[in-house]
C-alpha positions as CSV (number, residue, x, y, z in Angstrom):
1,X,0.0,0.0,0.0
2,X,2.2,3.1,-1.6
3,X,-0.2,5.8,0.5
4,X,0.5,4.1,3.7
5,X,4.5,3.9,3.3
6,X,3.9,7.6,2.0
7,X,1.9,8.7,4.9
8,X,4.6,7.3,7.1
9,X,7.6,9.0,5.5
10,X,5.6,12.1,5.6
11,X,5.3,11.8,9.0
12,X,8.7,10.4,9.9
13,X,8.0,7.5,11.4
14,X,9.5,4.7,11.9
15,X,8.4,0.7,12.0
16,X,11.1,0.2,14.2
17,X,11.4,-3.9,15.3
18,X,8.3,-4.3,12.7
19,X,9.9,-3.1,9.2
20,X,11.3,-6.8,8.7
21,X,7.9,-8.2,9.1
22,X,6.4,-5.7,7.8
23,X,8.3,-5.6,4.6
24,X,7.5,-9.9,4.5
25,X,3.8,-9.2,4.3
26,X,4.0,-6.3,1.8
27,X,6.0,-9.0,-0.3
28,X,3.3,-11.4,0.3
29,X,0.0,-8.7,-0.5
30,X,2.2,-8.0,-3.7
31,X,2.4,-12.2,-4.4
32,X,5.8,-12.6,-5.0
33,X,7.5,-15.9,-5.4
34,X,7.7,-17.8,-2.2
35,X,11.8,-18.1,-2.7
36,X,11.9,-14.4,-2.5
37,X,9.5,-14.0,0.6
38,X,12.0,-16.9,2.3
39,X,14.8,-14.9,1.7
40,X,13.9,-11.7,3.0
41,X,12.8,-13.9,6.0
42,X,16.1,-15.4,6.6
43,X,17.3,-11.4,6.3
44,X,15.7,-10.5,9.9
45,X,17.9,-13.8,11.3
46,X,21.3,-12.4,10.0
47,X,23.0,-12.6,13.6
48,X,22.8,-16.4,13.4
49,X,26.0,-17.7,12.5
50,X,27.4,-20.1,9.6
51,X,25.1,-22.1,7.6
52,X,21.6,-21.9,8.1
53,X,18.9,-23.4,6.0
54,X,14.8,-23.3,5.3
55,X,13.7,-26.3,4.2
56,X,9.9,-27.0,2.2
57,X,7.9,-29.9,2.7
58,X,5.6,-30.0,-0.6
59,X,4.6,-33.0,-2.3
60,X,6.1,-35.3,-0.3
61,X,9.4,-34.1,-0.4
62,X,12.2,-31.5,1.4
63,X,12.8,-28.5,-0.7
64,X,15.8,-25.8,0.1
65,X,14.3,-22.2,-0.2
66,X,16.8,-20.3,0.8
67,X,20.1,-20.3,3.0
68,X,22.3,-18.5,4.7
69,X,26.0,-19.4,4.9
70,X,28.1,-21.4,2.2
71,X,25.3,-23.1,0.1
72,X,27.5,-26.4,-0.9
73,X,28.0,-26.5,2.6
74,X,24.2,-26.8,3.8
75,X,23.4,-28.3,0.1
76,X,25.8,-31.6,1.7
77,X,24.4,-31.3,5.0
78,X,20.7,-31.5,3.8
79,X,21.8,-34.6,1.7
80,X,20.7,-37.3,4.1
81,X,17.0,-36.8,4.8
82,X,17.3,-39.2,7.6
83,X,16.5,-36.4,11.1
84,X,14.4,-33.8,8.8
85,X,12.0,-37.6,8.4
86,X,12.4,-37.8,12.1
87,X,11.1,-34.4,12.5
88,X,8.2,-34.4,10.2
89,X,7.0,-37.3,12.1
90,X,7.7,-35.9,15.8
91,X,6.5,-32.5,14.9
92,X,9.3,-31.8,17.8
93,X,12.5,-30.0,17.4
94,X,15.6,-31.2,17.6
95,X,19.0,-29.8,19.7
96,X,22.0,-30.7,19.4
97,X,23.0,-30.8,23.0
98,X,20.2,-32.3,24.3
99,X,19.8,-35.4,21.8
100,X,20.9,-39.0,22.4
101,X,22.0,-39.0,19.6
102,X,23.8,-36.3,17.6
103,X,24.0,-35.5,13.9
104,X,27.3,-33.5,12.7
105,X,25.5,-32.1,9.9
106,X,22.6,-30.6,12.2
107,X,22.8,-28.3,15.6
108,X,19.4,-26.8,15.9
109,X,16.1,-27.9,13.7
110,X,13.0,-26.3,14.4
111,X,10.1,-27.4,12.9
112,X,7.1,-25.2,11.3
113,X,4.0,-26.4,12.1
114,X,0.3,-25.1,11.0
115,X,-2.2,-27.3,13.5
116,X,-0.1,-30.2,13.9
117,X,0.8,-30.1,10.0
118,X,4.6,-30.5,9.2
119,X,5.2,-27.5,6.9
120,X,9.1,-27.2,6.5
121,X,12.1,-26.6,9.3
122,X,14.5,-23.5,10.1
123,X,17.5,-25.3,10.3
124,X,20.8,-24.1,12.1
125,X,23.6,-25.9,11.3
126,X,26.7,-24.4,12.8
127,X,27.2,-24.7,16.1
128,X,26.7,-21.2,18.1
129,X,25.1,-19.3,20.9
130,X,21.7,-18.3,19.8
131,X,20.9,-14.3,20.6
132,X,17.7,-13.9,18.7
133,X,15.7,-16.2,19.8
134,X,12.6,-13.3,19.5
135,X,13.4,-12.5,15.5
136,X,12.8,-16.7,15.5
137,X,9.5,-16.9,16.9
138,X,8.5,-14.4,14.7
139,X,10.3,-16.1,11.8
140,X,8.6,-19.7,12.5
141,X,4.9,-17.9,13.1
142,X,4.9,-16.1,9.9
143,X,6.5,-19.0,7.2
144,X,4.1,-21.2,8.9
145,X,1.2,-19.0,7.3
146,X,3.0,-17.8,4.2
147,X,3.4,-22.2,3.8
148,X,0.0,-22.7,4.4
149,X,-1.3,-20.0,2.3
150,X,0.8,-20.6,-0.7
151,X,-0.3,-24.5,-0.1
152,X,-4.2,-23.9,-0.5
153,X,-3.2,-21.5,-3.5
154,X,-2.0,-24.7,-5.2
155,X,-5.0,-27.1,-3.5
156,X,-7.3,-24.4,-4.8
157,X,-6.0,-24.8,-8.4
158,X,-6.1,-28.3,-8.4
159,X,-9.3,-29.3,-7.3
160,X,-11.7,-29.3,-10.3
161,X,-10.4,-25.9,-11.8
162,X,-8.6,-27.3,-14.4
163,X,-9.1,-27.8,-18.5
164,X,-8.8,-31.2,-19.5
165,X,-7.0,-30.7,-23.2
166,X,-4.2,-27.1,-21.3
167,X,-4.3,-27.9,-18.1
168,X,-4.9,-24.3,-17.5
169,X,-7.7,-22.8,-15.4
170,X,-11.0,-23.7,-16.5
171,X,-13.9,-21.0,-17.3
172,X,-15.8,-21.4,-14.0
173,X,-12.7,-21.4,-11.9
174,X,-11.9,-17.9,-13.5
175,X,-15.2,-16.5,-13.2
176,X,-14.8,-17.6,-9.5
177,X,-11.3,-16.1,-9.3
178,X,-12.6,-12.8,-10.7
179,X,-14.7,-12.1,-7.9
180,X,-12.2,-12.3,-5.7
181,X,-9.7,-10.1,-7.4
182,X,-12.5,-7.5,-8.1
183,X,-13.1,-7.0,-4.7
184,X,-9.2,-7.3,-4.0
185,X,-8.5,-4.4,-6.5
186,X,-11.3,-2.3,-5.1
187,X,-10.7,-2.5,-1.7
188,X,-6.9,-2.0,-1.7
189,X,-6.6,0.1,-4.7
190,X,-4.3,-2.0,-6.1
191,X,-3.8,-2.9,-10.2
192,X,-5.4,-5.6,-11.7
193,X,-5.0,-6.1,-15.9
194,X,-6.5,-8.7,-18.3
195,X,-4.9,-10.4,-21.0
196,X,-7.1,-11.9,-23.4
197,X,-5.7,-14.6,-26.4
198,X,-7.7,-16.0,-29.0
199,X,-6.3,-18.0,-31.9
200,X,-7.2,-17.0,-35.5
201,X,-9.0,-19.7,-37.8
202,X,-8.6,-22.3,-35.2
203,X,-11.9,-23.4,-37.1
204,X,-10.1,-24.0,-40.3
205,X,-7.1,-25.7,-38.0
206,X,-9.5,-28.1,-37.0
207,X,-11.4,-29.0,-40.3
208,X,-7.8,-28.8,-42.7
209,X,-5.9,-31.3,-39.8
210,X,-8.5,-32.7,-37.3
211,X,-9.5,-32.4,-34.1
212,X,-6.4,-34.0,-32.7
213,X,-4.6,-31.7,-34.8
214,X,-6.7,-28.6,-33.2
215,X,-6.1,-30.4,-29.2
216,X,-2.2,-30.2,-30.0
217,X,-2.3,-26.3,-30.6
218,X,-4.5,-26.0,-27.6
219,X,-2.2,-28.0,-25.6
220,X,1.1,-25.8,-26.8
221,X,-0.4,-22.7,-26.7
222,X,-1.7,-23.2,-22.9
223,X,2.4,-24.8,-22.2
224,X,3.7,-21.3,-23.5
225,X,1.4,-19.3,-21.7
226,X,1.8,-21.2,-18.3
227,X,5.8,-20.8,-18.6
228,X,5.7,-17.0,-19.0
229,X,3.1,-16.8,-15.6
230,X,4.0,-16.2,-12.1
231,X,2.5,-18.6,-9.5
232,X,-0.2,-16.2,-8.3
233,X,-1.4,-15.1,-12.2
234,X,-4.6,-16.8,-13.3
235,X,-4.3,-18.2,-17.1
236,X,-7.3,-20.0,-17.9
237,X,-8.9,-21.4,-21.4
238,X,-12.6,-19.3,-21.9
239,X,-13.9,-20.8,-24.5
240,X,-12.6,-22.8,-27.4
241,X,-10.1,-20.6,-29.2
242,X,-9.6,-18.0,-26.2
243,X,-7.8,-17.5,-23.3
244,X,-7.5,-14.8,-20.9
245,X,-4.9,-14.2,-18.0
246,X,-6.1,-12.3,-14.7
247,X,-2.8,-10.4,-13.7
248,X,-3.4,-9.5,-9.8
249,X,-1.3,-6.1,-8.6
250,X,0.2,-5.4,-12.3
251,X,0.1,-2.7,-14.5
252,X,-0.5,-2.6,-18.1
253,X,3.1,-2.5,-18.8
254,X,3.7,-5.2,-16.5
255,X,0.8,-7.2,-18.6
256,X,2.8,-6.5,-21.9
257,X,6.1,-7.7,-20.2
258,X,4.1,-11.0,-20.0
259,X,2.3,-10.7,-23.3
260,X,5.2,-10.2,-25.3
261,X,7.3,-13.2,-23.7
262,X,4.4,-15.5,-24.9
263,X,4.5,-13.4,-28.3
264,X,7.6,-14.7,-29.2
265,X,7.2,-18.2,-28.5
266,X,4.4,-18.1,-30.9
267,X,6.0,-15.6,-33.8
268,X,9.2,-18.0,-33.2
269,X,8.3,-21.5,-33.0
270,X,6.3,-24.2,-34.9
271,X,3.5,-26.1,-33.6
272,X,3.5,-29.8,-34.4
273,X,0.0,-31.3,-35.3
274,X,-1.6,-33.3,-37.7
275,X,2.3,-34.5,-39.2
276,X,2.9,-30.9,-40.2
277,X,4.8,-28.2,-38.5
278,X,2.9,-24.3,-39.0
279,X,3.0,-20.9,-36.6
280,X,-0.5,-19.9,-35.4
281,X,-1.4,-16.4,-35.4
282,X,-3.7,-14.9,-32.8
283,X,-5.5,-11.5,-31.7
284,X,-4.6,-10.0,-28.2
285,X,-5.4,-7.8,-25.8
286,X,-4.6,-5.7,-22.6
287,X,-6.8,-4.2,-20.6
288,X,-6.6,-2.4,-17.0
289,X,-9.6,-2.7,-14.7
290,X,-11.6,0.4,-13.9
291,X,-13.7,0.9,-10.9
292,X,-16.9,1.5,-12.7
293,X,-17.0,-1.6,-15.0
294,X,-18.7,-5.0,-13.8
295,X,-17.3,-8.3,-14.1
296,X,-19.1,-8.7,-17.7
297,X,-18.2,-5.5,-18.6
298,X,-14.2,-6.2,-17.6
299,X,-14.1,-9.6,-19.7
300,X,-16.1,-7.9,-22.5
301,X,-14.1,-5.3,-23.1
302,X,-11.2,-7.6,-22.6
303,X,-12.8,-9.6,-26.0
304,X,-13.7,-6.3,-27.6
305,X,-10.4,-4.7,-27.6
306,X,-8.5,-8.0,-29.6
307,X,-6.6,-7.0,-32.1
């Protein structure tokens, strides 16, 4: 929120102990990546010494965010999986000093925990006296929020939101979405845009090569346009030959950034279907939300302006 941070420099005033934290959540109201949100975390636990690690669990499996330290050195500590295991299934910390027995590669692990729910561990591996212990509580409280909230992002997308031939966001799951970022934008003020794709003579794609031919473009298209999007973006197949992409907290020249990354995939490579190898050409559009338009009016004008 640019008026608040204004309205505090204005003033002179000073967060004090809460600009780390407070900096973390404007990082997350903004959706940036969770590796960048980890690593300004670990940036409010800079008196700990050596090698220091925060480990993900997603998917089954331990994940390195981000580190402090030498990363080879906590990239061959984190090679044996054998005490992060232990932890995940304790949902108990573990201390050096304290523990029967003791791992080399390991003084302090702290699990973070969301009800009971193993999300990841802070882990400390070099040996030290710790002095922040108050920068840690707050450290473990808030990744074990930022964890859970970027974990239902990705249950959220999963769970019958999808396109069967993309993979993308299906229609109803963006109509759903919009809502939300409608009354995101208008409550915070903050910038929401709308790309909108559709593929010229897909018709004619489909009749000249077949439907199978006509899935394969689908399927590529969707691939280029999921690679260009950040986590948080919403790109989603409409209807049969158009897709749209709901850009939360960017500008239009943030939108074409994005746009013209999946232009060039398109202008530059071939799409194989059907045994042949063509480039498909398609209409686009950008358009920034204003306050007086409607949801229909937003995704109209979206289809109107293609070009």
């Amino acid at each position: 929120m640019e008026y608040a941070k204004h309205l505090l420099k204005k003033e002179k005033i000073s967060l004090g102990d809460f600009e780390a934290i407070n900096s973390i959540f404007e990082m997350l109201s903004n959706q940036q990546e969770l590796k960048n949100i980890a690593k300004k975390g670990l940036s409010t636990l800079s008196s700990l010494k050596g090698e220091v690690s925060l480990v993900e669990y997603t998917d089954g499996k331990f994940k390195l965010l981000h580190h402090l330290g030498n990363k080879e050195e906590v990239e061959k500590h984190l090679e044996t999986k054998a005490l992060l295991k232990k932890i995940k299934e304790s949902k108990k910390p573990y201390f050096q000093h304290a523990a029967e027995e003791k791992n080399e590669h390991f003084f302090m692990v702290l699990p973070i925990l969301s009800k009971e729910e193993f999300l990841g561990a802070l882990c400390i591996h070099t040996e030290q006296k710790i002095t922040c212990w108050k920068e840690i509580y707050t450290f473990l409280h808030s990744m074990s929020f930022i964890f859970k909230y970027y974990a239902l992002i990705e249950t959220n997308k999963s769970i019958n939101t999808t396109d069967v031939i993309t993979e993308l966001f299906n229609y109803r799951h963006f109509q759903d979405q919009l809502d939300l970022e409608l009354e995101k934008t208008t409550r915070y003020y903050i910038p929401l845009s709308l790309i909108v794709i559709n593929i010229k003579d897909f018709k004619l794609i489909n009749n000249h090569f077949g439907y199978e031919a006509g899935d394969a473009v689908l399927r590529q298209l969707g691939k280029w346009i999921q690679q260009q999007c950040r986590r948080v973006d919403m790109p989603s197949r409409l209807e049969n030959d158009t897709f749209a992409i709901l850009l939360s907290n960017t500008s239009i020249d943030g939108a074409q950034v994005l746009l013209d990354r999946i232009l060039f995939k398109i202008s530059n490579f071939p799409v194989k279907a059907g045994g042949k190898e063509f480039k498909i050409k398609i209409k686009s559009s950008i358009t920034p939300y204003e306050a007086h338009l409607s949801k229909e009016e937003f995704l109209k004008q979206g289809k109107d302006n293609l070009s």
